[in-house]
N, C-alpha and C positions, 0 to 999 in steps of 0.2 A: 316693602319690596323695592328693589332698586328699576329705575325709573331708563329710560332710553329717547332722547329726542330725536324723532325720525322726520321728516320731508322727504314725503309721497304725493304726485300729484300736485305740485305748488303748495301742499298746506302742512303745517306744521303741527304733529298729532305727538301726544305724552301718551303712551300707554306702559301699564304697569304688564309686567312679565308676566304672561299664560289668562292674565285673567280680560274676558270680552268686556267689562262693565266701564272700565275706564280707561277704553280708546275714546281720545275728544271728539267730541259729536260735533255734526256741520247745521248749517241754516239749511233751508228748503232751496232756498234761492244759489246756493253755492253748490251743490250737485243732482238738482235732480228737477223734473219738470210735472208737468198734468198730462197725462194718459190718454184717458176718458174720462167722461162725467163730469165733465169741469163744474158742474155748478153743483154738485154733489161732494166736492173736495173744499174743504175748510182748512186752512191754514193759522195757525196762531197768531197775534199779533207781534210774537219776536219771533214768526217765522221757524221756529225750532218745533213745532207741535204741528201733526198732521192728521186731520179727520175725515175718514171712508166716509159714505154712506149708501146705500144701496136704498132705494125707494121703488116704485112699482114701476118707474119712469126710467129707472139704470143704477147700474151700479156703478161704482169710480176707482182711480187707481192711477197711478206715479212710475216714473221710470227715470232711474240715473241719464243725466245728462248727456253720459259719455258711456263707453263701452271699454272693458276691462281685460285681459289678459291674466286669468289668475288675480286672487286679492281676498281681500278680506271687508263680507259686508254685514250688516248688524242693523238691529232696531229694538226698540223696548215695545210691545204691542199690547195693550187693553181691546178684549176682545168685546163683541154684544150678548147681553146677558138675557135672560128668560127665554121663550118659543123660540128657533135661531136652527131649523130643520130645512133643511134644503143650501141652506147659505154657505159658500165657502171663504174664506181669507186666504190668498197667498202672498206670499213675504221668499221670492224668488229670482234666479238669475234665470235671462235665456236669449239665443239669438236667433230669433224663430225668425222675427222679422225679417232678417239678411240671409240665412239660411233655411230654407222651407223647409228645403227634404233632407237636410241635413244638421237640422237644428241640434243643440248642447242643451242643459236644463240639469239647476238644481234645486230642488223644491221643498220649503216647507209649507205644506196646505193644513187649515183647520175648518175641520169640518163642524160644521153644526149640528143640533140635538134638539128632541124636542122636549119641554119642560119637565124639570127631575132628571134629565138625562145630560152628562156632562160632554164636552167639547172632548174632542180626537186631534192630535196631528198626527201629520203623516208628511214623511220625508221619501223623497222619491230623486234619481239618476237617473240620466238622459247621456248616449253622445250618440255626436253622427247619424241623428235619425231615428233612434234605436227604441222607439215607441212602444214597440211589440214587445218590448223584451223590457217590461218595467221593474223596476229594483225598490218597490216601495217597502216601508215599513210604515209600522204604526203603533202608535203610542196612550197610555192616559197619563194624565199632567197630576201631576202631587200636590196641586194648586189651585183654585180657582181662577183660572184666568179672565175672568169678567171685573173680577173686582178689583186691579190693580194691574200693575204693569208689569212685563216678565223680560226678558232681553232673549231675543233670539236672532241668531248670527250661524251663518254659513262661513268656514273658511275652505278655500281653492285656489292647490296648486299644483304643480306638475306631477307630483308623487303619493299627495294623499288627499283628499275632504273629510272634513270635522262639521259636523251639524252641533251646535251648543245651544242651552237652554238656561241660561243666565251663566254662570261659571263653570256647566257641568257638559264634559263632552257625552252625549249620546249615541252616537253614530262616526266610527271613520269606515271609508271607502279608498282601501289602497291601490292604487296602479298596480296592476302585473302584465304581464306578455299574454293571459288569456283574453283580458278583454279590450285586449286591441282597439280601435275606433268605439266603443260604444263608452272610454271613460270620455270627459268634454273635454277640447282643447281646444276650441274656438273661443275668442271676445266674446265674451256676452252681459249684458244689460242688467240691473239689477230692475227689480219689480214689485210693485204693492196693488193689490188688488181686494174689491169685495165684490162679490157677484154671486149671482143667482144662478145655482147647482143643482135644482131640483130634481134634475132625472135620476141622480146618481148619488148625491153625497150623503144623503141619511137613508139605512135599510135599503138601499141599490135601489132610490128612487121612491119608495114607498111613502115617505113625510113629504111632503113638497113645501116652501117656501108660503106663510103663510101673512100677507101683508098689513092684516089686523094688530098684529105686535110691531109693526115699524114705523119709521123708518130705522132702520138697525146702521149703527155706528161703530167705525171700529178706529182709534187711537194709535198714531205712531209716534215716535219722540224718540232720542237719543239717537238720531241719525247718522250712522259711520258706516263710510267706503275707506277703505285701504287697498292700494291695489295700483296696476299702470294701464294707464288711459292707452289707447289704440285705435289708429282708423281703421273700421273695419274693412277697409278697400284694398289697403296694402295685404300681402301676401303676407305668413308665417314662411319661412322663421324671418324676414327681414323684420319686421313689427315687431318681436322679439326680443329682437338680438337690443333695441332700444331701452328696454326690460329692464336688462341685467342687473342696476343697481337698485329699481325699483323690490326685484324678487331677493333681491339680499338683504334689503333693509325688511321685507315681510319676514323673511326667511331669521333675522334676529331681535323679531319678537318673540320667540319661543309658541306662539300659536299653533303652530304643526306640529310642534313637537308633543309624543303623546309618551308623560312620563308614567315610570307607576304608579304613581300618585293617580291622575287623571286615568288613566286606563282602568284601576281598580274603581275610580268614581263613576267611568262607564258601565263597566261589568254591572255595577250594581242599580246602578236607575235600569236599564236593559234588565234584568233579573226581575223588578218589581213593578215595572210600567208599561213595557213591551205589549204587544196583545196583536201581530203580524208580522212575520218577518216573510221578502220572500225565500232568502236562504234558507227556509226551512216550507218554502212550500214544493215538495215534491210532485205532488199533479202539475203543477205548472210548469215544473225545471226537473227534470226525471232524472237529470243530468248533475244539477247543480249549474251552479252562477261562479266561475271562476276566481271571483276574489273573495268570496265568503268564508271567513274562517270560521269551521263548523264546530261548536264549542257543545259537547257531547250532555254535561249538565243542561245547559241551555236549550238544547235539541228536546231532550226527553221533555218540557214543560208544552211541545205541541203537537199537533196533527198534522196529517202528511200534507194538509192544507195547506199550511202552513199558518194556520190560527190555532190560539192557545186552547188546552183540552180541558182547562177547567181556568173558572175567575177567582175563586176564594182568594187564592195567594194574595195577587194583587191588589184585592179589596180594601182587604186588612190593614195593605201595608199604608194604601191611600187614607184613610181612614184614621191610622196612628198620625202620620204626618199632618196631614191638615188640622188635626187637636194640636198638633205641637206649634205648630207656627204656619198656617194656610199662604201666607206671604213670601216665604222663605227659602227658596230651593238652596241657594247657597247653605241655609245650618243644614241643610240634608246632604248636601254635601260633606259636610265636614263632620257630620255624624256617620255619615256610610265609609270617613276613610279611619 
């Protein structure tokens, strides 16, 4: 694939066209700091490798140096494996901290399980505050993710976000005139976190965080920010308007662009992994969610809950892939196109 050298940010990144895996990854030390937990964060000795750990003592977690205006951010993450019920990982943007009541956020969380039982993510939308009005979904992975490393990358910008899960987009969320302030358009932070979710992240609270099987670790590596740095002080659009060449050089990586290629390789991890959407949870949205394109086959696979009405499908399909290559999402890709 033909190759593009861009300068974003001072640094000079080679990414190959559409695909997350080979934008050049940064040190620790060149964009990003310690959070919390400082002494529960382990850094590699070239700096390119980063280790969570959550102990009974705290849990730990990282945050981009600088704050973003739109961009493109990524990680490869090895999750913790066995009893892991209560535990969450997030791999996130948000500007909570400058913005309380008015915070942005885009979220991938993985939820923990208890033994036999596999990991959940779930990607969730935030703008302006808009808590109330959560746009989660959620997924099961074609993969083990304890036992290797997966690449998960959020991109954002003015017109659309793409959630991807190694090469494979899962998730876009496009701008329309319905949802006004609640898509994000504020700077915001990227974020790595592991902590302790008991109330809430396995069976709405029922497994709790059990500290016999820890201290629990979770691996980050291939670190990439693309994107334009912005003080969050300055006002939009003046901060902005600084942008310009930053959102054009994003804008021709083909990353947002969602071909049909990629669109058909969504449709179908959605089709076979999916297991919430809430565009299909009517008790909650009687109304519907403004930008949800309600895709009629799609629809009939769930409850007005907006949870799936049967698992079999799913199972199966989990079940075929993992005998074929448990490592692999990319050949599931190139198999589902």
């Amino acid at each position: 694939m033909a190759h593009r050298i861009l300068t974003i940010i001072g640094i000079i990144s080679i990414i190959s066209y559409a695909t997350a895996a080979n934008v050049t990854t940064l040190s620790f030390k060149d964009a990003y700091e310690p959070l919390f937990g400082h002494g529960n964060i382990v850094r590699s000795a070239d700096d390119r490798n980063v280790r969570l750990i959550l102990d009974q003592s705290t849990g730990s977690g990282f945050i981009s140096s600088d704050m973003y205006n739109h961009g493109f951010f990524s990680a490869s993450i090895k999750l913790p494996s066995d009893y892991t019920a209560g535990i969450v990982v997030a791999f996130y943007t948000s500007n909570n901290d400058v913005f309380a009541k008015t915070h942005d956020e885009l979220d991938f969380e993985f939820l923990g399980n208890i033994r036999g039982k596999e990991w959940r993510v779930q990607t969730n939308v935030y703008g302006n505050g808009s808590t109330s009005r959560g746009r989660e979904e959620r997924y099961f992975l074609p993969f083990d993710p304890t036992a290797g490393f997966h690449r998960y990358s959020i991109l954002w910008t003015a017109h659309n976000i793409i959630f991807y899960i190694d090469d494979t987009p899962i998730r876009e969320v496009r701008r329309c005139d319905g949802m006004g302030g609640d898509y994000p358009s504020k700077p915001m932070s990227l974020y790595a976190t592991i902590w302790d979710a008991s109330t809430w992240a396995t069976a709405g609270g029922r497994y709790k965080v059990n500290y016999k099987y820890g201290p629990f670790a979770s691996e980050f590596a291939d670190l990439a920010l693309l994107g334009c740095r912005v003080d969050p002080i300055q006002m939009i659009p003046s901060a902005a308007a600084n942008c310009t060449s930053s959102y054009a050089e994003l804008a021709a990586t083909g990353l947002a662009v969602m071909t049909p290629e990629k669109r058909q390789a969504m449709r179908r991890y959605r089709e076979r992994y999916m297991s919430y959407s809430a565009c299909y949870d009517e008790l909650r949205y009687p109304s519907g969610l403004p930008e949800c394109d309600i895709i009629e086959s799609e629809k009939r696979r769930f409850k007005e809950t907006g949870h799936l009405r049967y698992g079999g499908r799913h199972r199966r399909h989990r079940a075929k892939d993992r005998a074929r290559d448990p490592m692999r999402l990319k050949s599931d890709k190139q198999a589902d196109m």
